[in-house]
Each structure stands twice: as structure tokens, then as C-alpha cells.
MIDRENDREN-735223 format. One record per residue (C-alpha): residue number from 1; residue in three letters; x, y, z. Coordinates in nm, 4 decimals. Example, Ala and Ser with C-alpha at 12.3 -4.5 7.8 and 13.67 -1.06 7.14 Angstrom:
BEGIN
- 1|ALA|1.2300|-0.4500|0.7800
- 2|SER|1.3670|-0.1060|0.7140
END
This chain:
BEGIN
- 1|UNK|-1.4082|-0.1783|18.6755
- 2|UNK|-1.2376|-0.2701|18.3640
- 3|UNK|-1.3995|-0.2294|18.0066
- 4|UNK|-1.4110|-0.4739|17.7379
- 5|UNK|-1.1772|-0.2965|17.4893
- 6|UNK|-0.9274|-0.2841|17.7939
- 7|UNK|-0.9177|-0.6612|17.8624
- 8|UNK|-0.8491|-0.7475|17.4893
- 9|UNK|-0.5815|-0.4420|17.4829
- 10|UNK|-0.3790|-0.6297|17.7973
- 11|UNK|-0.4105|-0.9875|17.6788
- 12|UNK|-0.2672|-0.9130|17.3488
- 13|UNK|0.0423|-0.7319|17.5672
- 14|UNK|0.0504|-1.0396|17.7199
- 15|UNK|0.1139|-1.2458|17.3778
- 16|UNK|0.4648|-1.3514|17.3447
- 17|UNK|0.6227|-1.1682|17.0676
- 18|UNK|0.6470|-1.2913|16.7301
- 19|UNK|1.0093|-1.4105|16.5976
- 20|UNK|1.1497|-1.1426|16.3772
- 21|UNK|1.3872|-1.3413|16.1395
- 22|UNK|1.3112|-1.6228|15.9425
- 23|UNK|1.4437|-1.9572|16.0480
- 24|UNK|1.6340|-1.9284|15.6805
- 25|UNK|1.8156|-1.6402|15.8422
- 26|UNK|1.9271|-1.7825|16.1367
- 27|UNK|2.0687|-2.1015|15.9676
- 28|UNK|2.2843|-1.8534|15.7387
- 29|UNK|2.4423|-1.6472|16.0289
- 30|UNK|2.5007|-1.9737|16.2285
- 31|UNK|2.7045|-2.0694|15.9169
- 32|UNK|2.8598|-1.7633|15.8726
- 33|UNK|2.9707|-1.7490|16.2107
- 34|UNK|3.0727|-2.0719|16.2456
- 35|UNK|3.3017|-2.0011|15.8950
- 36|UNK|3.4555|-1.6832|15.9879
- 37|UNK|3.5615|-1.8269|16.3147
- 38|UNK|3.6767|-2.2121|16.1467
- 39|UNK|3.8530|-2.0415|15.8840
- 40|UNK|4.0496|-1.7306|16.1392
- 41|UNK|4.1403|-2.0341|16.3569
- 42|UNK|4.3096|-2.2401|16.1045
- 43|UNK|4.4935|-1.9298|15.9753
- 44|UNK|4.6421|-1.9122|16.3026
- 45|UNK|4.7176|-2.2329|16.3266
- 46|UNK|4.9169|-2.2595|15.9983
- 47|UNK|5.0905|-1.9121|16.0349
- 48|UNK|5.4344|-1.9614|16.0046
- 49|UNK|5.5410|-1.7948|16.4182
- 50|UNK|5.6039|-1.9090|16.7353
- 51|UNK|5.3938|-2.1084|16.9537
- 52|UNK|5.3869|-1.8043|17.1736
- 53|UNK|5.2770|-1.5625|16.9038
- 54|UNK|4.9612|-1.8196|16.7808
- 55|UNK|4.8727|-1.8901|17.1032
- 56|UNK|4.8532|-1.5017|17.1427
- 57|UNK|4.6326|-1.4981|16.8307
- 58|UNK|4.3958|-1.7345|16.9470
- 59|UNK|4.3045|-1.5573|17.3003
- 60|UNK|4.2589|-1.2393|17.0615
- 61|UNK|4.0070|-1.4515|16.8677
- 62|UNK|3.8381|-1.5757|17.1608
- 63|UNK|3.8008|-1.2634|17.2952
- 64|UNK|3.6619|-1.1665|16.9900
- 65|UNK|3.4053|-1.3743|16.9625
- 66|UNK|3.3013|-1.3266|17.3284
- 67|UNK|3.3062|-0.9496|17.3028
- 68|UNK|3.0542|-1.0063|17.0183
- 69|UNK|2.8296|-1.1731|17.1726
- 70|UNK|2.8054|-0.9477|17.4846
- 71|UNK|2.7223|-0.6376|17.2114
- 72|UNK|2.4461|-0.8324|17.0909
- 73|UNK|2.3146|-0.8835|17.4210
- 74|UNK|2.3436|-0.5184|17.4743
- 75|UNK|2.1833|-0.4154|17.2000
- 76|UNK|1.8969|-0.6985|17.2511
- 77|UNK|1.8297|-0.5954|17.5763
- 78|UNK|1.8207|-0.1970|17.5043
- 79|UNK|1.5882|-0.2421|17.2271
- 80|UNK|1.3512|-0.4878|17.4666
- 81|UNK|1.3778|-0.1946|17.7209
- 82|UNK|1.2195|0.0616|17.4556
- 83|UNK|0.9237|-0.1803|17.4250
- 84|UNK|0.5677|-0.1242|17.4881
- 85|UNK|0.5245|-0.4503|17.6385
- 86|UNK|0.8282|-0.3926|17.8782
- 87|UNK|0.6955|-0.1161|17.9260
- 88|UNK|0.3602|-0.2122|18.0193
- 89|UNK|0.5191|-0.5049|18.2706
- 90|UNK|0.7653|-0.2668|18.4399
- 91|UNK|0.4572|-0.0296|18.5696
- 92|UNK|0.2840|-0.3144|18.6913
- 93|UNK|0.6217|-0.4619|18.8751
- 94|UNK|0.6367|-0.0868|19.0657
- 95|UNK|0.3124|-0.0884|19.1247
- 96|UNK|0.2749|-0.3513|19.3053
- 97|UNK|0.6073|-0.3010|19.4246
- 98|UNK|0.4490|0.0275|19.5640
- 99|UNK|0.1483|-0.0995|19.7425
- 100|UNK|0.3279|-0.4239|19.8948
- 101|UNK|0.3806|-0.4172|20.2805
- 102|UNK|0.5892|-0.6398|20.3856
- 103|UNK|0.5358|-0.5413|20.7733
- 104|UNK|0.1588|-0.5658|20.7158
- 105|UNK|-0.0419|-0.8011|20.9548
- 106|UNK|-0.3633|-0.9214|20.8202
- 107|UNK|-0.6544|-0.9687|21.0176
- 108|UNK|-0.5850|-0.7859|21.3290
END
């Protein structure tokens, strides 16, 4: 059914990716992040205006930050979509979408 080349071809699709960045890398934009955001956060702490005006501030940072991290996802996700991998597993998912029968009645 299935040749040799074929069978090496889909278990290396199966693999789990390798980790693009370096652990080196992630440690320095934890620590960036974790700066920016520490240092933005005392500066509206210590600006001299109302309560009401910091406390302003500080939702705008928060949503900020959150807003960041959804655009990441976005982006993660769009560039897993273009994959040949994802690729690969979304056929198989409609095909066997396709040929599943969920009124089917085996053995009569």
C-alpha cells in the first residue's frame, strides 16, 4: 500500500518541531519584558497627578501588555497555519472527517 520512502516522509511530519530561539534568548526578553513593564509602573506610580489620573495610567499599561500578548498569539498561530506539518494534519482531520458516519450501523 504504502512505500518505504513514504513511511519515513510521515514519521518525520510527525516529529515535534525543533525550538527556534535559544534558551539565551528567551531569558533576555523575559528580562526585558519584565523591565519595561517594572520600570513604566513605577513611573506611574511616582508621577506627580491624581490618584484618578495614575490609576488611569495603569489600566492603559495593563491593557498594554495584554494587547501584546494576544498579537503574538496571532502572529504564532498564522505562521503555524502556513506550515507543512499543519498542513499535513489538517487533510488528515477532513479526511477522516469525510469518511466518518456517524449514523452507520456495523454488522447488519
Amino acid at each position: 500500500m504504502c512505500c518505504e520512502g513514504e513511511l519515513g516522509t510521515l514519521s518525520r511530519m510527525n516529529a515535534p518541531m525543533q525550538s527556534r530561539t535559544t534558551a539565551a534568548y528567551f531569558v533576555q526578553a523575559v528580562i526585558s519584558f519584565a523591565l519595561a513593564t517594572s520600570a513604566l509602573a513605577l513611573g506611574i506610580a511616582y508621577l506627580p497627578v491624581g490618584a484618578w489620573m495614575r490609576a488611569f495610567l495603569a489600566v492603559g499599561l495593563l491593557y498594554e501588555i495584554t494587547s501584546a500578548f494576544t498579537l503574538a498569539k496571532v502572529i504564532r498561530d498564522r505562521q503555524e497555519a502556513g506550515e507543512i506539518t499543519t498542513r499535513v494534519d489538517q487533510a488528515r482531520l477532513e479526511k477522516l472527517l469525510a469518511e466518518h458516519d456517524p449514523f452507520k450501523v456495523e454488522g447488519i
